[in-house]
C-alpha positions in Angstrom: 0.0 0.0 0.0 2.7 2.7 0.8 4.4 1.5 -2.4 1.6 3.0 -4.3 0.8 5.8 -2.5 4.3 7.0 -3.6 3.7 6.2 -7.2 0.5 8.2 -7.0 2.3 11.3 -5.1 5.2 11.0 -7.9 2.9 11.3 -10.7 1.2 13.8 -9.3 4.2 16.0 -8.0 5.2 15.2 -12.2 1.8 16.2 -13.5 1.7 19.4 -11.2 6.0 20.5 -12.4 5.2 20.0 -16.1 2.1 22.7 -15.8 4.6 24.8 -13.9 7.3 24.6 -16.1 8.4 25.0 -19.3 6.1 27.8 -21.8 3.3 29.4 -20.4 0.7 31.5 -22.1 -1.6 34.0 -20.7 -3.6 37.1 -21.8 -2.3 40.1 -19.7 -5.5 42.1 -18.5 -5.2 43.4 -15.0 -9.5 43.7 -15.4 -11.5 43.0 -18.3 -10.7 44.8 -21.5 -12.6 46.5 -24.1 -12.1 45.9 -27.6 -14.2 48.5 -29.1 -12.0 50.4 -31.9 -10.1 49.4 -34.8 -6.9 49.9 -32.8 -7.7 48.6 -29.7 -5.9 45.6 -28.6 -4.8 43.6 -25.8 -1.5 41.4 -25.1 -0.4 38.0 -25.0 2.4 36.4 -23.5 4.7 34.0 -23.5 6.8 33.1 -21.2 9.6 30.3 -20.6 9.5 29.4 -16.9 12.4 26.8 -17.2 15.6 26.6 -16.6 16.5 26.2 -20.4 16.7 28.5 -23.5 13.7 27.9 -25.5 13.2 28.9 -29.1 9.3 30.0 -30.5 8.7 30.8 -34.0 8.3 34.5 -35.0 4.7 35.5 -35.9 5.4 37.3 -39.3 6.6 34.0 -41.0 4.1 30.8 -42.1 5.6 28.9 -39.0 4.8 31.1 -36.4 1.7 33.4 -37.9 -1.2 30.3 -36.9 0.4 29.0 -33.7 -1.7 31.3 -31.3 -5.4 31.3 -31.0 -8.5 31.4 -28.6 -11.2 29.8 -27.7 -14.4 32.1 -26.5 -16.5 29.9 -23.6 -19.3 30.3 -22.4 -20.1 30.6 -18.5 -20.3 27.2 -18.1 -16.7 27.2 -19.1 -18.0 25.3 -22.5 -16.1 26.4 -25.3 -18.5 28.1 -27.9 -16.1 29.3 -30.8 -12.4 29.2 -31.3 -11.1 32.4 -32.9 -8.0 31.6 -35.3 -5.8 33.6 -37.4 -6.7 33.9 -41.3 -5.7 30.9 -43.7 -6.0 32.9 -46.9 -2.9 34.6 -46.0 -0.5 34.9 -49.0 3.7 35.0 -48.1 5.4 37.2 -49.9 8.4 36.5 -48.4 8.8 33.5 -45.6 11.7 32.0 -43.5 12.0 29.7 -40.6 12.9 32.4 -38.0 12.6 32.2 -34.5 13.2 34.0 -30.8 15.4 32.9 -28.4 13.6 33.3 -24.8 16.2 32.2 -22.2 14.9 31.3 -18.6 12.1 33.6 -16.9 12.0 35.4 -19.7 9.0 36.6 -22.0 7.6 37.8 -25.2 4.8 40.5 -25.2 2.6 40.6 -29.0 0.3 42.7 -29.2 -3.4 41.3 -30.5 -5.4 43.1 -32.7 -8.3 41.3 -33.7 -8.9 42.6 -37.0 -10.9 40.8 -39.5 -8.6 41.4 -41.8 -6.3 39.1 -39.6 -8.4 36.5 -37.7 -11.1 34.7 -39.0 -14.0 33.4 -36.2 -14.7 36.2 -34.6 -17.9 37.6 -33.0 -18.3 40.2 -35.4 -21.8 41.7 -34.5 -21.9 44.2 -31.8 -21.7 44.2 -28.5 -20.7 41.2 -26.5 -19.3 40.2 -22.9 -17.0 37.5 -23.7 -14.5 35.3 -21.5 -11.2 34.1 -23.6 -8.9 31.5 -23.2 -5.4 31.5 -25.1 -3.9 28.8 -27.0 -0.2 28.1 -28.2 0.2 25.3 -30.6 3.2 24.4 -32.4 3.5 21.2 -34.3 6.6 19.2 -34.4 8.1 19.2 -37.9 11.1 19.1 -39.7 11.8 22.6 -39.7 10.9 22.9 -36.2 13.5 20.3 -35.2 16.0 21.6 -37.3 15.5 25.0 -35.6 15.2 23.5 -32.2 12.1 25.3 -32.0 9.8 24.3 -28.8 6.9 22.1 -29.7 3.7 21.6 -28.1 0.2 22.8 -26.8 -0.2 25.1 -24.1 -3.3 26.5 -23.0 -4.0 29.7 -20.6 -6.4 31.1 -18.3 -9.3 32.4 -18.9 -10.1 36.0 -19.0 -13.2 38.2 -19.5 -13.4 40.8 -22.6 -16.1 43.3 -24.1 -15.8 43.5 -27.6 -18.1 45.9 -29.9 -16.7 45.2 -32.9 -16.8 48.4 -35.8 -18.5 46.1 -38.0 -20.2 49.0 -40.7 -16.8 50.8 -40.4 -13.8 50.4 -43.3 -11.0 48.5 -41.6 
């Protein structure tokens, strides 16, 4: 019996360190936020809590431009919509470049959500809306080759408003 008690702490204690380490996500919002003009926005970050140098994808390239989305819940925490960035997107120019984030440190991007950009989104007028981040990035050959971090994160939820200027150009 106390064999297996210890096999259940150590899985737990290894659950617990591997959502505590590594990349987080998380929309920065000390309250909710309003998204109610074209150039309002709100932040995301990332942030490597380990004690290694990680390496994410740049978002202007085809590698790093899809990786981040959200889902939109409802207040049963059910997830209603997930809002992702636009696949019509043509490159212009594209290269496999990425951002060294050594330990503690973070990267700040700021999110517009234009649709122009993003492609989901409640687009219709007023609406309270609670948003949860998500940071995918799909092992591949060019992520290996770049040593680019791979995986699925997903962060805490926050509330929004968002009145989006639907009638207005963009």
């Amino acid at each position: 019996m106390k064999y297996i008690i210890t096999i259940l702490i150590g899985i737990l204690t290894s659950s617990f360190q591997q959502q505590t380490t590594g990349l987080t996500v998380e929309i920065i919002a000390t309250q909710k936020f309003q998204l109610v003009h074209e150039k309002d926005h709100f932040h995301v970050k990332l942030k490597n809590n380990s004690n290694e140098t990680l390496r994410i994808w740049k978002e202007w390239n085809s590698w790093g431009y899809f990786n981040l989305s959200f889902e939109v819940l409802n207040t049963k925490g059910e997830v209603v919509k997930v809002i992702t960035k636009n696949t019509d997107r043509i490159w212009t120019r594209n290269a496999p470049t990425s951002i060294v984030l050594a330990p503690n440190k973070e990267h700040i991007s700021d999110i517009y959500f234009s649709p122009k950009e993003w492609d989901n989104l409640i687009n219709d007028g007023f609406h309270e809306l609670i948003l949860r981040p998500i940071y995918t990035v799909d092992k591949t050959a060019e992520s290996q080759k770049h040593s680019v971090w791979t995986g699925k994160i997903i962060g805490e939820q926050t509330k929004c408003t968002i009145n989006y200027w639907k009638n207005k150009k963009l």
